[in-house]
N, C-alpha and C positions, 0 to 999 in steps of 0.2 A: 502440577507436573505438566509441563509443555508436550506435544509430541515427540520431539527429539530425546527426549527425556523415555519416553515410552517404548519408541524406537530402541534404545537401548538398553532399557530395562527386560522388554518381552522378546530382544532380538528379532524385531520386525524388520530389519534392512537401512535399505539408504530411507530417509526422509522425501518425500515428493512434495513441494512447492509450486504455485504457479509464480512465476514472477510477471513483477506488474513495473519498474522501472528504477533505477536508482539506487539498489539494494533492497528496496523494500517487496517482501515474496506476500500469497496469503496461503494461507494453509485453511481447514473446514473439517469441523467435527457433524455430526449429525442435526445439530442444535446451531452452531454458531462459526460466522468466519473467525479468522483472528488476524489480523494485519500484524508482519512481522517484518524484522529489518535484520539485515546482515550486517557481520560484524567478524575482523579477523581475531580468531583465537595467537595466543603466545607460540603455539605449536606448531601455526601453520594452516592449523584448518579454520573451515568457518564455524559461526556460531549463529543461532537465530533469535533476536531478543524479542518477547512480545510487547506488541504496543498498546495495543486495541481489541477488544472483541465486540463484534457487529452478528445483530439479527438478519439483514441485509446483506446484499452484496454490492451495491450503491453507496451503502453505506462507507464500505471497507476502502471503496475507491477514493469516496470523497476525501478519506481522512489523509489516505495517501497526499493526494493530491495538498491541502492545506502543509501537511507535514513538507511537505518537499519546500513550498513555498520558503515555511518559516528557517527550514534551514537553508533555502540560499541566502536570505537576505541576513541570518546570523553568520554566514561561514564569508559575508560580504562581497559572495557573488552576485545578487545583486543590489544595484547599488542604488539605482532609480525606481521612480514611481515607474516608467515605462518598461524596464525590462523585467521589474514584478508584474507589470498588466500584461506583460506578452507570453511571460513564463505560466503563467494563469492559465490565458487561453489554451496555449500548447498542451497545458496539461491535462486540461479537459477537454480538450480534441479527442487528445490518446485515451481519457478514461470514456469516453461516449464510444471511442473504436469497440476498444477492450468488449464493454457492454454489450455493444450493437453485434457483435461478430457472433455471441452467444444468444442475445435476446433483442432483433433490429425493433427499432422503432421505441428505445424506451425511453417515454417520460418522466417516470420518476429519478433516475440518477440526476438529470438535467434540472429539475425542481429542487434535488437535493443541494446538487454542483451550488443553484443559486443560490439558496436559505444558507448556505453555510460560505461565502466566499471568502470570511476573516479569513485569514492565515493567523 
């Protein structure tokens, strides 16, 4: 059972998400993030699907970040090896902000960012 799920099971309110770019939100339990992605329901409203659940929060970024990649280049926005290496950078610019603005100066997302650059 997701939070949204929770949320309307225990009538706890609206859902609170941070959003990190693109649709994709993360939500945190006591134990673990979970990288979620937004999506419109039939109704009108939104929906939050889960992707991922991360020990980290490095973690949670990096996948974003892979994730975004591989759907621009499926959705064939991009089209080049250049504007996947520039969409890369950008994105891990914004995921070192994101990071740094909470915990400056951290080396491990940026270790992460690199060991995992596949998209």
């Amino acid at each position: 059972m997701d939070s949204s799920e929770i949320n309307k099971k225990y009538n706890l309110g609206v859902l609170k998400l941070l959003k990190i770019w693109k649709g994709y939100y993360l939500d945190a339990s006591s134990v673990y993030y979970t990288l979620k992605k937004a999506h419109a329901k039939a109704d009108g409203g939104v929906e939050y699907d889960i992707c991922t659940y991360h020990a980290r929060l490095e973690e949670a970024l990096a996948e974003a970040v892979r994730r975004t990649i591989r759907e621009g280049v499926a959705s064939g926005e991009l089209k080049e090896w250049e504007q996947v290496r520039a969409e890369l950078q950008r994105l891990e610019s914004e995921a070192r902000g994101l990071l740094q603005s909470i915990c400056p100066a951290d080396k491990t997302l940026t270790s992460t960012l690199k060991n995992n650059k596949c998209a």
